[in-house]
Every structure is written in C-alpha cells, then in structure tokens.
C-alpha positions in Angstrom: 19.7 62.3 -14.3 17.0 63.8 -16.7 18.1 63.7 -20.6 18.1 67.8 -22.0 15.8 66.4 -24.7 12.7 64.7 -22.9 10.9 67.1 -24.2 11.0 66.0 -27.9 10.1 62.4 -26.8 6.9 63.7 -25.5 6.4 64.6 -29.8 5.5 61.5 -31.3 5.8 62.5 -34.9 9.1 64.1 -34.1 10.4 61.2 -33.1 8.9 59.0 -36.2 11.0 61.7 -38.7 14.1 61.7 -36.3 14.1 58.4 -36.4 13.6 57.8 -40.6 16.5 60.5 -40.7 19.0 58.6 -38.5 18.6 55.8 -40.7 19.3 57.3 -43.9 22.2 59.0 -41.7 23.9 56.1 -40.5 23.9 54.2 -43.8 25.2 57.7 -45.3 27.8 57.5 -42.7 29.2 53.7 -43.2 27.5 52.6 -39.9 26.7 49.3 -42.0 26.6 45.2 -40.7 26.1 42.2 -43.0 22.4 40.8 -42.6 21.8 37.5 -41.3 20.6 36.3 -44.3 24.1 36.8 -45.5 26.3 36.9 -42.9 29.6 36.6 -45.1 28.7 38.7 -48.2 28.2 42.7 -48.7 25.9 42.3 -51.5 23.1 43.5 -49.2 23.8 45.0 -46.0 21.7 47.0 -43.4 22.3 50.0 -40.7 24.0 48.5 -37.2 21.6 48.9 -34.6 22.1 52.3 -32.9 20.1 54.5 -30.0 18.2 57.5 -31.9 19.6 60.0 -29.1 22.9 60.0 -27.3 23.1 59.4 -23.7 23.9 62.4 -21.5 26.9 61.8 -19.6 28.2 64.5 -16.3 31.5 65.8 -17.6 32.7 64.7 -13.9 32.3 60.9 -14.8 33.7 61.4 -18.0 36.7 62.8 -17.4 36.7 60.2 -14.1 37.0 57.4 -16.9 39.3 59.2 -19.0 41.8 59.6 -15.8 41.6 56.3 -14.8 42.3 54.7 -18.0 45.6 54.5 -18.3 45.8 52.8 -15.5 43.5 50.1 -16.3 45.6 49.3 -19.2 48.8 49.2 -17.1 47.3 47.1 -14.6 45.8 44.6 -17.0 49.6 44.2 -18.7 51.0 43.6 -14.9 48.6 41.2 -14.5 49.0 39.0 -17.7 53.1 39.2 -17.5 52.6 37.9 -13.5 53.2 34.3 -13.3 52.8 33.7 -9.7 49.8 36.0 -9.7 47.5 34.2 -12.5 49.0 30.7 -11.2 47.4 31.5 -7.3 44.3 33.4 -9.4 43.3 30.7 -11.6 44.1 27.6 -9.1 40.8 26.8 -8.3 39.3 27.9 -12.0 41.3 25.5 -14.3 40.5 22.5 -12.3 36.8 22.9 -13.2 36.9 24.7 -16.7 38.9 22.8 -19.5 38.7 25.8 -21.5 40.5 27.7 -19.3 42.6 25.2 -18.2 43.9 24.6 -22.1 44.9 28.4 -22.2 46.5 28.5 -19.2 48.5 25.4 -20.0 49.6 27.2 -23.3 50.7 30.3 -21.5 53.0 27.9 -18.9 54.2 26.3 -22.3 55.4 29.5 -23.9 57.2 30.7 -20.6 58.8 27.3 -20.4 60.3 28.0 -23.9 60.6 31.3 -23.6 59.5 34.6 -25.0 60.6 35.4 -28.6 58.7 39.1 -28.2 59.7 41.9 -26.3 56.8 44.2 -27.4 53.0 43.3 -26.5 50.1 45.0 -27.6 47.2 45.7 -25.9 43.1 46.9 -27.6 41.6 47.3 -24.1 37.5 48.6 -24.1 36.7 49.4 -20.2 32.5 49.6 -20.4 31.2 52.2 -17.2 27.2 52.6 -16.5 25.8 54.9 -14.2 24.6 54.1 -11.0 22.0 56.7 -9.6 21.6 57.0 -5.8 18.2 57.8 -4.1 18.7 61.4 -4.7 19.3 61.0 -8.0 23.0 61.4 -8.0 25.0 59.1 -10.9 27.6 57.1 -10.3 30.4 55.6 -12.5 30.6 51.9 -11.9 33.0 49.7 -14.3 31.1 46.4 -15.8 33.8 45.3 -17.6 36.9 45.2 -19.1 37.3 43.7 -22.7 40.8 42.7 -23.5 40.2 40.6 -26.7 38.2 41.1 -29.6 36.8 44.5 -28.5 34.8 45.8 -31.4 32.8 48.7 -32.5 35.3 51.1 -32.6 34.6 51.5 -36.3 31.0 52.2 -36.2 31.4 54.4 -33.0 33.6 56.5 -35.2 30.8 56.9 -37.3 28.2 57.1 -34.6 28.1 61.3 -33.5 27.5 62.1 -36.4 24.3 60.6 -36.8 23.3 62.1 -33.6 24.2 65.0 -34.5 22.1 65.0 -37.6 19.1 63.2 -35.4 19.4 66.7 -32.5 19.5 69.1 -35.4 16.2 67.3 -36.4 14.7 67.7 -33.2 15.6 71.2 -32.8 18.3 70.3 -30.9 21.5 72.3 -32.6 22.9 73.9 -29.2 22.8 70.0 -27.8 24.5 68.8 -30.9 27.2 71.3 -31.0 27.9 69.4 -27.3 28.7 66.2 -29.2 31.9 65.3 -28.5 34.7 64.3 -31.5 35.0 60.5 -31.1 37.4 58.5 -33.0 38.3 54.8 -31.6 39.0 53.3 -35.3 42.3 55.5 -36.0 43.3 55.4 -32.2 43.1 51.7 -32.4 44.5 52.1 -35.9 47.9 54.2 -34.0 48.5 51.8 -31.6 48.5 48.8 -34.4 50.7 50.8 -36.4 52.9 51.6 -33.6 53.6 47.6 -32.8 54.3 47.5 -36.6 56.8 50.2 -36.4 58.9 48.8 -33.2 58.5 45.2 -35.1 60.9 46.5 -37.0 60.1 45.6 -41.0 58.7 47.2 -43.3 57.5 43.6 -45.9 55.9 42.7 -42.7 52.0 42.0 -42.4 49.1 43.2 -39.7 47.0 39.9 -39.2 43.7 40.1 -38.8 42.4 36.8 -37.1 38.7 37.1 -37.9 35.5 34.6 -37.0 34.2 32.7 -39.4 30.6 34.6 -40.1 31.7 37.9 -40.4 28.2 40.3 -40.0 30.5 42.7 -38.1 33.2 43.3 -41.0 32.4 46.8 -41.6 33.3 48.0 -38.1 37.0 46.1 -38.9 37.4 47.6 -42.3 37.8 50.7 -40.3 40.5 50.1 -38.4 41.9 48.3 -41.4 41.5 51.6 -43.7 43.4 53.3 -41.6 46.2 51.2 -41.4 46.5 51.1 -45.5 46.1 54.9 -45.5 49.5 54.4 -43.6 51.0 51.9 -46.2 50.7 49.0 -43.8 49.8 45.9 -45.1 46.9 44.2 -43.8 45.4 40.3 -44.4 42.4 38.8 -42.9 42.8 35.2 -41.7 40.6 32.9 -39.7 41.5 30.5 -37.1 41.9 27.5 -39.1 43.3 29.0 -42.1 46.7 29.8 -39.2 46.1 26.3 -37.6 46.7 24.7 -41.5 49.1 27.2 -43.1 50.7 29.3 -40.7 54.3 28.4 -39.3 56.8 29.9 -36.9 60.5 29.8 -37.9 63.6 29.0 -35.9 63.7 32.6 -34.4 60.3 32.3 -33.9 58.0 34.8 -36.1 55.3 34.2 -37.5 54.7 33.5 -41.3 51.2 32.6 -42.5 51.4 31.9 -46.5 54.6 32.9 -46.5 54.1 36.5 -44.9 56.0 37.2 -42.0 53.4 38.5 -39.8 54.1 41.3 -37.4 51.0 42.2 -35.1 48.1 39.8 -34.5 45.0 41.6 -34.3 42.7 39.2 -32.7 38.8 39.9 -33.5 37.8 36.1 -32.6 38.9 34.0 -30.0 37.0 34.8 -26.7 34.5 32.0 -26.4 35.4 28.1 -26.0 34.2 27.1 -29.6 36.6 29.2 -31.7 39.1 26.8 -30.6 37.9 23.7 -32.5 41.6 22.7 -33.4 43.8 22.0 -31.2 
C-alpha cells in the first residue's frame, strides 16, 4: 500500500524543512505535553510527539470502521451490564489476578446494593492497523478496544492541521486538501455534556479523575474547554483526593468537597498501581 508522497522522502532536505515546520506548527496549534523534567507544571512544555506525514488510509477500511462502531460500543455496554456473562468470563482470571479479582468483587458489591444510576456513559477508542496480504492487499484488523482513560483526543483535534501545513510544504496541496476534518475533543466533549444534561442539575460538577503526574494535561484541557464553552462546570481531582474527601449521600450521589458530582470522567485508573487505597 504505497504512501502518494514517497516521492518527497526520497528529498532529504525536504524533509529536514518539513520537518522544522511541523514543529513550529504543532506548538502553533496547542499540540503541547508537560516535559519530564516537569511533569506537573506548564512553565515549560514541548510539542507531543507526532508522525511528520499522515498515514494513507483506503476509504473502504475507513468507512469499514466507521460502520462498525456503533456496534462496538453497544456490545461493550451488553457486556459490562451482563452478570452471568463476566461471572463465567472472568472465573478462571480472578483466581490468579488480585487485581482483577478486587474489581470484580466491587462490581458484585454494587449489584448486591443496587444501582443508584440509570444512565452510563461510555469514551470507547477502538485502535485498527492494516494487515497487507501477499499481494499487497490491506486489511482492517482491530488491536484493541480502550474503554477507560482513552486519551489523545485533544491533540488529535489539533493533529490535521499540522499535516496539512507539513503536505503544503512538500508540495503536497491536492494531498492535503484530502485531510479529513477530525474532531475527537468536542465529540467526547457532546457525549460528557449529554450525561450532564440527563443527570438532571444544572449546580452539578464534571469530575475529572486525573493521575498523579500529569505530562498529558494538555490533551484533557481540550475536552475540558469545551465543556466550559458550554457553561459546565468542570474540577480535576485525583484518586486519593476522592478516597479522602469525597462522600456519597443517602440517595447515593456523589459529592467531593461538597460538589455534587454528575459525570466521572476517568483519565487514570487502568493499571494495578493507581489503586493504592483501598
């Protein structure tokens, strides 16, 4: 599946100016991370590590993803609302992974008690690479589906455009015209914003639960802009500051420093060690 710019690669000092111009670009464009030096200030920051060219991808295989979509999302809510399905799935899992086991045993706890919500929320990123036969034929094959914490819709907002500045470097206008509009922060934003709405008051907070080094902030504040553009509140809150101060009340919502909180956006909790209180 040949790339309609190999060509330009071939030019060396092309690609040395390209590549000087989509760095300028994507700091121009917010396409920013904290620095590991200083993980948890924005004092100094630096571009988010990007590809200088777009992938080329068949219009057949994208609008194959796009179809099938939908239906990944409705078959991951089945699936976490099935009891008897993730009790027979995880059987043989939770007797050799604590981890899991502790999760699962918190899900059987909240069913016991029963559910307070009657709207759920999912932020679902499916991730597709191609798979080329021996004639050269691509395929879409799915790697993975995130259902927690999926991240870089922010900077992917950002992200055409600096390939779009990067083609019209290279000589490339008619390629970049191609670019397709892309905007994953205020789509993630709607669907936030939609949970807010059916929650059903207006004093009520979105919840960011964020890690503790936060290099990746930028790509949040996105999806956070967008939400105060819409006159939604938003606070950012970490693990332990909801473990010491937050608090359900009889009915069961959610208050953390007094705030009732409406939808939990989670950006943290999908590895073992951001649960270090129990």
């Amino acid at each position: 599946m040949a790339a309609p710019w190999e060509d330009v690669l071939r030019d060396q000092p092309a690609i040395r100016e390209a590549a000087s111009v989509a760095v300028d670009a994507a700091l121009l464009e917010g396409m920013l991370m904290r620095t590991e030096g200083e993980p948890n200030a924005s004092d100094v920051v630096n571009y988010a590590p990007f590809t200088l060219l777009p992938s080329a991808v068949p219009s057949a295989l994208f609008e194959q993803a796009y179809a099938v979509q939908q239906d990944f999302n409705l078959l991951v809510d089945a699936i976490s609302q099935n009891k008897e399905f993730l009790e027979h799935t995880l059987a043989s899992t939770i007797k050799v992974d604590d981890f899991t086991a502790q999760l699962f045993r918190i899900h059987m706890q909240v069913l016991e008690e029963g559910l307070a919500q009657s709207v759920f929320l999912g932020i679902n990123r499916s991730d597709y690479m191609f798979d080329c036969g021996v004639d050269g034929t691509p395929a879409l094959k799915q790697i993975e589906i995130n259902t927690i914490a999926a991240s870089f819709g922010g900077l992917t907002s950002r992200t055409a455009a600096v390939h779009g500045r990067v083609l019209k470097v290279l000589g490339k206008s008619k390629e970049a015209s191609h670019l397709l509009p892309n905007n994953p922060s205020k789509g993630l934003a709607l669907g936030i914003a939609k949970a807010w709405e059916l929650y059903g008051s207006e004093s009520a907070v979105v919840m960011f639960l964020v890690e503790e080094i936060q290099r990746n902030i930028f790509d949040q504040r996105c999806v956070e802009n967008e939400l105060w553009n819409r006159n939604i509140r938003v606070i950012r809150k970490r693990f332990r500051d909801v473990f010491e101060r937050g608090s359900l009340d009889d009915a069961k919502r959610l208050y953390m420093d007094g705030q009732e909180v409406a939808v939990v956006y989670y950006r943290e909790g999908y590895v073992p060690k951001n649960y270090d209180q129990q």
